[in-house]
Structures are given as C-alpha cells and as structure tokens.
N, C-alpha and C positions, 0 to 999 in steps of 0.2 A: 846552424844546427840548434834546436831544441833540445835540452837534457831536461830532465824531470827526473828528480832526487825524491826517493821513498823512505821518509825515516818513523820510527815507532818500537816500540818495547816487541810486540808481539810478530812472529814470524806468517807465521800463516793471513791475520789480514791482509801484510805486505804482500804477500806470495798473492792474494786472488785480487789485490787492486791490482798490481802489477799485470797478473792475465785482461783485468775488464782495461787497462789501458792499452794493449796488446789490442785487442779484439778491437777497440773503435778505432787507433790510429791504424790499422792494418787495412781500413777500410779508404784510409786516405794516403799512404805511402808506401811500398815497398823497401822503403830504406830506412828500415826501424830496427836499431840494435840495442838491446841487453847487456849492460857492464853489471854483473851480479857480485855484488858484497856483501849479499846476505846471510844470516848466523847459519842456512843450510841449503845448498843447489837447491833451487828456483825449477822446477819442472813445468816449464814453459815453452810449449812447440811453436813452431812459426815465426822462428824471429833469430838475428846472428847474436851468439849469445858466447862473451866472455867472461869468466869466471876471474874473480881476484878473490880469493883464502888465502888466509893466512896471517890476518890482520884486517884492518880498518883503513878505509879510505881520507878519515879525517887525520890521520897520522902514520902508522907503518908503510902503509900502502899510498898513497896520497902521491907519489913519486909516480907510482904504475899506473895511477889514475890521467893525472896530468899527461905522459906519456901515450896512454890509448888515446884518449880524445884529441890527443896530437894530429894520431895517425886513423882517428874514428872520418869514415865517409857515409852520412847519415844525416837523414830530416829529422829524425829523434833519436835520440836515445835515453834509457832510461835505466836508473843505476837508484836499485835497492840496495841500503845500506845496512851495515850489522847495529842491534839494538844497541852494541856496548858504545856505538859512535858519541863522541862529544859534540854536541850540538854548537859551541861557538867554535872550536876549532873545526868543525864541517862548514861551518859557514866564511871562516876565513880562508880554508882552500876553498870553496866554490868560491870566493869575492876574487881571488887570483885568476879565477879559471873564465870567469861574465868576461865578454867582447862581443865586437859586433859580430864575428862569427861563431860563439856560445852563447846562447842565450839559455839563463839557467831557471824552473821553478820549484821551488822548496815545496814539498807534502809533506803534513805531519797528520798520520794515524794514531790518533788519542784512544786508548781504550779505556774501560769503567775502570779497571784496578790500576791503570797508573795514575787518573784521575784523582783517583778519591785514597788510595796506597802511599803516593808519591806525587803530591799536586807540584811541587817544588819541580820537579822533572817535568810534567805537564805544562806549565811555567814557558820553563828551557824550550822544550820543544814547538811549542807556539809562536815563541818570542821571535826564533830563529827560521821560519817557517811563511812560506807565502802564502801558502791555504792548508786550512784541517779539516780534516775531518773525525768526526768525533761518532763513536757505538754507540746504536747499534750503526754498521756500517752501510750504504747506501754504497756499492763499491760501482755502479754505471753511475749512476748521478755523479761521485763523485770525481771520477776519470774525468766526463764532459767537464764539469765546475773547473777541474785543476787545468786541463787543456784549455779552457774557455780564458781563463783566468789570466794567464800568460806570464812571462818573467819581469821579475822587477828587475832593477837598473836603476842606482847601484842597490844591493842588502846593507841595511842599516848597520852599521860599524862600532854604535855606542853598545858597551857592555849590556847585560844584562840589569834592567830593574831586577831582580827575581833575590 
C-alpha cells in the first residue's frame, strides 16, 4: 500500500490537492481510501473515507492511525493531516509505520503567509517532507510530481537543522 501524507497550515489547499489526487489515482485503482485528519471533513465523493477528529495523528491519535492502516486494504491511501501537526513527531510515527507493505510519501503544501509569516515553520515543513509544493498552487501537476515521486526509505532521523 501507498500512503500519501497531506501536511500544510491551510485547510482548503489540502482539501483540493487531496480531490486532484483522488481524481488521477481513481483513474488507476479502485482501492483508494481516505484517512482524514483534517482541521475540517474533507468533502470528497468517490473514495472510502475514515474520519479521525479529535486530535492529531502525530500524537493523540497516532494509536488510531497505526490501527486503521492495520486493518486498511488499499493501493492508496491518503491521510490529510490537521495543520496543528508536529512535523517531527509526524515523521517519527510514519518512520514506525514505512515497511515493505507501507510505503509512505510526505507532501508539504507551502503557502505565501507561512513562508514569508513563519519561515521557521516553512523550514519544519520542508525538512520533514518528500515533496512541496509551494503558491500559487499547481494542485494536477502537483498530485502527478508527488505520485511520480514515490516514498523514500528510510525518512531522515537526524533532528531538524532549522
């Protein structure tokens, strides 16, 4: 199984990369599901789609996460995460979760105001991150790029320069 992790400050890019990546892999699998951790339901048709609220995947939730993709039977899956995520402790439960039957790839959606607002987070987000993409958004190019792009093996383990 393919995961593809959606992380970024703002909800709504999340929300339409997450459709433009729906719509191309949809064109190559019917076994494509939706773990949604996003700051708000995801209104995304066409795809099996579990909700985790009530927290974050890199910590409260992180239990429930491990657990689905337990029991996830899927060629992808893809799990937008809430903006309040910690970008190293996300990346130490997905470092848990890579095996040869998870293969994980990190997206990071850069927008102009955490850029240029909070580059220190922009940093974090990059650092942690297999591919970005950066506003204005290209959200088909950048689906194909991140699909194309595939999981690394293993996520770099040394702390943050930042």
């Amino acid at each position: 199984m393919r995961l593809i992790v959606i992380t970024g400050m703002l909800h709504q890019p999340k929300a339409r990369f997450t459709q433009a990546l729906v719509d191309v892999l949809s064109a190559e699998t019917d076994r494509l599901a939706l773990i949604d951790n996003s700051d708000a339901p995801l209104a995304i048709d066409g795809v099996r789609r579990q909700r985790l609220a009530g927290g974050c995947v890199c910590c409260s939730l992180a239990p429930a996460l491990i657990s689905q993709l337990g029991r996830l039977d899927a060629d992808y899956a893809l799990l937008p995460v809430s903006a309040l995520a910690d970008s190293a402790a996300l990346a130490s439960i997905l470092d848990s979760l890579r095996s040869e039957r998870v293969r994980i790839t990190t997206v990071a959606l850069i927008d102009t105001l955490t850029l240029r607002g909070n580059p220190y987070l922009a940093r974090k987000l990059k650092h942690y991150s297999d591919f970005q993409a950066y506003e204005p958004f290209d959200f088909s190019e950048a689906a194909h790029a991140a699909i194309d792009r595939g999981p690394s093996f293993p996520h770099p383990q040394t702390p943050s320069p930042i």
